[in-house]
N, C-alpha and C positions, 0 to 999 in steps of 0.2 A: 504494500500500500504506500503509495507515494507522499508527502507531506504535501500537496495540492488538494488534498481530497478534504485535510481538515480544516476548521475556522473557526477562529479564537472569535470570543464576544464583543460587541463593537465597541470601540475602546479599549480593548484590553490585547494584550499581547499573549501570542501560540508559543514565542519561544522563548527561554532566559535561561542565560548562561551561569553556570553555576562552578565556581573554581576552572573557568576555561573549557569548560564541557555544555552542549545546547541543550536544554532537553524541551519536549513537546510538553504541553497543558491543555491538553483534548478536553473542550467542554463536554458533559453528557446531558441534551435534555431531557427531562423526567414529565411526568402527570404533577398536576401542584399535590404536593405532599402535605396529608393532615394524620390525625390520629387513629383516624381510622387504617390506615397502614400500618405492613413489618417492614422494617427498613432491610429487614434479610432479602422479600419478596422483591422488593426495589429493585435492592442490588444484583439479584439474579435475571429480573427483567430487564432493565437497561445495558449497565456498562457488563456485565460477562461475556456475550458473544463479542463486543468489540476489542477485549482484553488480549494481553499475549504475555509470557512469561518476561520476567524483569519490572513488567507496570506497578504502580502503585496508583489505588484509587483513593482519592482525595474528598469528603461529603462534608458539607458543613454544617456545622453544629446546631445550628439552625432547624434544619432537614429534620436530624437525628433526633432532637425536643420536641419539633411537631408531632414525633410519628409516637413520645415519651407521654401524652400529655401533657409536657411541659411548657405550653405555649396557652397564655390566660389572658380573655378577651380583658378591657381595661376599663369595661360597667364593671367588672365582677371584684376591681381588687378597690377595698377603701382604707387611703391611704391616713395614717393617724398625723398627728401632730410633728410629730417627732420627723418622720419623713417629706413633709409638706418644706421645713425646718432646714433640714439639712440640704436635702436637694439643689435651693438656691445656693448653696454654697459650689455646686460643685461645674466645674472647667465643662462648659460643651467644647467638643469640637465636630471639623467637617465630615469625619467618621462615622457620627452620631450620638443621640442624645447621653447616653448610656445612664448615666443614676443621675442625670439632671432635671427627670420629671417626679414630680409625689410618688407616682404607680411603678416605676423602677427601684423611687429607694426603699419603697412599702415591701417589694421585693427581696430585694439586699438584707434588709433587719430580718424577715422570716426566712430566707437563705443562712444567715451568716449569725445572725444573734444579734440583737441590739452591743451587747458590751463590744464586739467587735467592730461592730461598723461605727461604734461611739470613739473608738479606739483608733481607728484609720483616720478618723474624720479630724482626731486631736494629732495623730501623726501627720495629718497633709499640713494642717494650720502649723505646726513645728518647721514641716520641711520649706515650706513657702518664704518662712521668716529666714531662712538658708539658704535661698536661692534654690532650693533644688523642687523638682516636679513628678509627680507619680507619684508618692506616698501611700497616697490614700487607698490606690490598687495593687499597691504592693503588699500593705498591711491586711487587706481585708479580701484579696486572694481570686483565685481563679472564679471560684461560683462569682463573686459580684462584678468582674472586669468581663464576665460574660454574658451578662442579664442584657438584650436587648431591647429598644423600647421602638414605639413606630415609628419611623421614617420617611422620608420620603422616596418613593420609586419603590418601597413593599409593595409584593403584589397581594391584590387583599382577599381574603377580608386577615390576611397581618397585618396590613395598615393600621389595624383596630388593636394589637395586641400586644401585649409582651413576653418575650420568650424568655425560658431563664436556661440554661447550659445544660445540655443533657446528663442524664443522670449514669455512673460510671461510666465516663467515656474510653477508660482503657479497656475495660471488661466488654464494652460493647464493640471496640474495635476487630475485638478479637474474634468476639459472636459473628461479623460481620463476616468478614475472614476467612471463616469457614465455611460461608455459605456461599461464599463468592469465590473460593480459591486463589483470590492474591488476596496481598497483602493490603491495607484499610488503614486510612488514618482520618479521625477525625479534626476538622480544622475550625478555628476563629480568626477569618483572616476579614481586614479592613483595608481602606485606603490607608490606613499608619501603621500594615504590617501582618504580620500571619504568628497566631498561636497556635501551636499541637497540644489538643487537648487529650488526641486519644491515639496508639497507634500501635498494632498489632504485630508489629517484629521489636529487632534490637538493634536493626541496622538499615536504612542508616538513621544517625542519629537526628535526633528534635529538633536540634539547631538547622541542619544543613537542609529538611523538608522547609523549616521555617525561610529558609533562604533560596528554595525553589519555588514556593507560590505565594511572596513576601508582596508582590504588586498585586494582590489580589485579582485572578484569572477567572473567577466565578461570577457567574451574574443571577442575581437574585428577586431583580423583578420579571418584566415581558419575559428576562432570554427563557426562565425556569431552568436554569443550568445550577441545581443543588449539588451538582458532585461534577469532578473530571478525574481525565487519565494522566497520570506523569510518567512521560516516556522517554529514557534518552533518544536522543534526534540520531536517525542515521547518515 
């Protein structure tokens, strides 16, 4: 199969070099994915006949939490005090909103525990006065630096929700894994970057997937591109 045949999402780039090596980011389109799906069923229906040994298939966390119940319309969550509160405090950026609205950080306190996100919240205000940035998600850890809120270009009715970070994502990479015969990782990637949340081998490492789909290659509204292929280029 030639590299003509495939097309990266508009905007986005098919190839990135990685240590001097190309590799491919085959989008896969999917059905829009809700809970009423197995992300096993998914995975066996779309990207496995297009697979070949060497691949890794890439799904976003996103996907993985719809398919989790993880994903809560945003009538249904009432946000207390304390999160209306803190919220204002915290950095948007072009990425998105992340615990900058009531119903994300309503979120985060029943994810994380109030004394923790009280705890992050006091370590950001520390680190700010320091010049320094990120605290807040460093302190208070993967689940809440992965709580999504609406956005704009969700395609809906996500518009309407928030999703919070799938539940075991390395356990579930794994489940994936087997039902797809490669290898699965699951990912939080933005315009400021790609996190491995989840990923089913030991090689290669978290860093170096995090620096193959770091420009984010997935499209998440119209394209419905929840998951691609990572292939090196021939």
């Amino acid at each position: 199969m030639s590299m003509e045949t495939y097309s990266a999402n508009p905007g986005k780039n098919l190839i990135r070099t990685v240590d001097g090596v190309d590799y491919l980011r085959i989008p896969v389109k999917t059905h829009l994915i809700t809970k009423a799906d197995d992300m096993a069923d998914v995975v066996r229906k779309y990207p496995k006949d297009k697979m070949r040994p060497g691949d890794i298939l890439f799904i976003s966390e996103k996907a993985v939490a719809c398919t989790q119940s993880r994903a809560i319309p945003m009538e249904e969550i009432h946000p207390r005090k304390l999160a209306v509160t803190l919220s204002r405090y915290v950095t948007k950026t072009p990425a998105g909103i992340g615990l900058g609205i009531p119903e994300t950080m309503e979120m985060a306190l029943q994810e994380c525990g109030t004394l923790r996100i009280l705890f992050a919240a006091f370590c950001s205000v520390l680190g700010k006065l320091l010049g320094q940035k990120g605290w807040f998600y460093l302190v208070a850890g993967p689940k809440a630096r992965g709580i999504d809120g609406p956005t704009e270009g969700t395609i809906p009715p996500y518009d309407h929700y928030v999703v919070l970070t799938p539940a075991d994502p390395m356990g579930t990479s794994k489940r994936l894994a087997q039902a797809l015969g490669y290898p699965v990782a699951i990912v939080d990637i933005n315009d400021l970057g790609a996190n491995i949340l989840g990923f089913s081998e030991k090689k290669p490492t978290l860093d170096w997937l995090a620096k193959a789909l770091g420009d984010n290659p997935l499209g998440q509204g119209e394209e419905c591109t929840p998951m691609g292929i990572l292939r090196k280029a021939e």
